[in-house]
N, C-alpha and C positions, 0 to 999 in steps of 0.2 A: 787707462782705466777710468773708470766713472762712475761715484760713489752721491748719494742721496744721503743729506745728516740733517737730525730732526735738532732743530737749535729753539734753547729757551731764554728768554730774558730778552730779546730783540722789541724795538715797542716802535720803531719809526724809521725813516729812509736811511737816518745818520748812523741809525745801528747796522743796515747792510751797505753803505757805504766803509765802513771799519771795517769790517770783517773782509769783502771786498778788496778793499786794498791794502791788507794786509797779507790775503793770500796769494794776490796778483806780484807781491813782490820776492814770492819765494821759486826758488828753481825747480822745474819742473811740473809748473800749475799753466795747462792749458784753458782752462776756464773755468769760471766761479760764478754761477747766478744767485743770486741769496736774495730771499725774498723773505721779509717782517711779518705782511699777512698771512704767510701761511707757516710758519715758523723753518722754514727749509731752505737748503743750505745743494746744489746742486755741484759738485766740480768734478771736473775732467781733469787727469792731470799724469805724469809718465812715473810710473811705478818703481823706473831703473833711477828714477831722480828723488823720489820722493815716495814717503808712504801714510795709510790713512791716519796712523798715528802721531805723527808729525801733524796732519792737518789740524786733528783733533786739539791736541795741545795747542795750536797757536790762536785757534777760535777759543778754548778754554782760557786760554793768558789775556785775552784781549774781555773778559767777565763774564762771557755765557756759559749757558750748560749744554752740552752736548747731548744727546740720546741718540744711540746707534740704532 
């Protein structure tokens, strides 16, 4: 699956570095591009392992806001 998330609070590289590696360390995340300038949030990831809700949360814990 491959989900597009509109992320707010992001202001610089070290914001998409976090998020980044925080979702590259959970199972089932094929890939994560997150980019600050455009406030978006791009990952790939296996649906039997993981789901967008889980994603949602761990980008939410880590201080952003989300918009689906």
């Amino acid at each position: 699956m491959k989900i597009m998330l509109n992320i707010e609070g992001m202001h610089c590289k070290s914001c998409e570095v976090l998020i980044k590696d925080e979702l590259d360390e959970l199972e089932g995340i094929k890939k994560a591009d997150i980019s600050a300038d455009k406030g978006i949030a791009t990952i790939e990831y296996d649906d039997s392992k993981i789901d967008k809700m889980k994603i949602i949360e761990i980008i939410k814990k880590e201080g952003f806001k989300v918009k689906r």
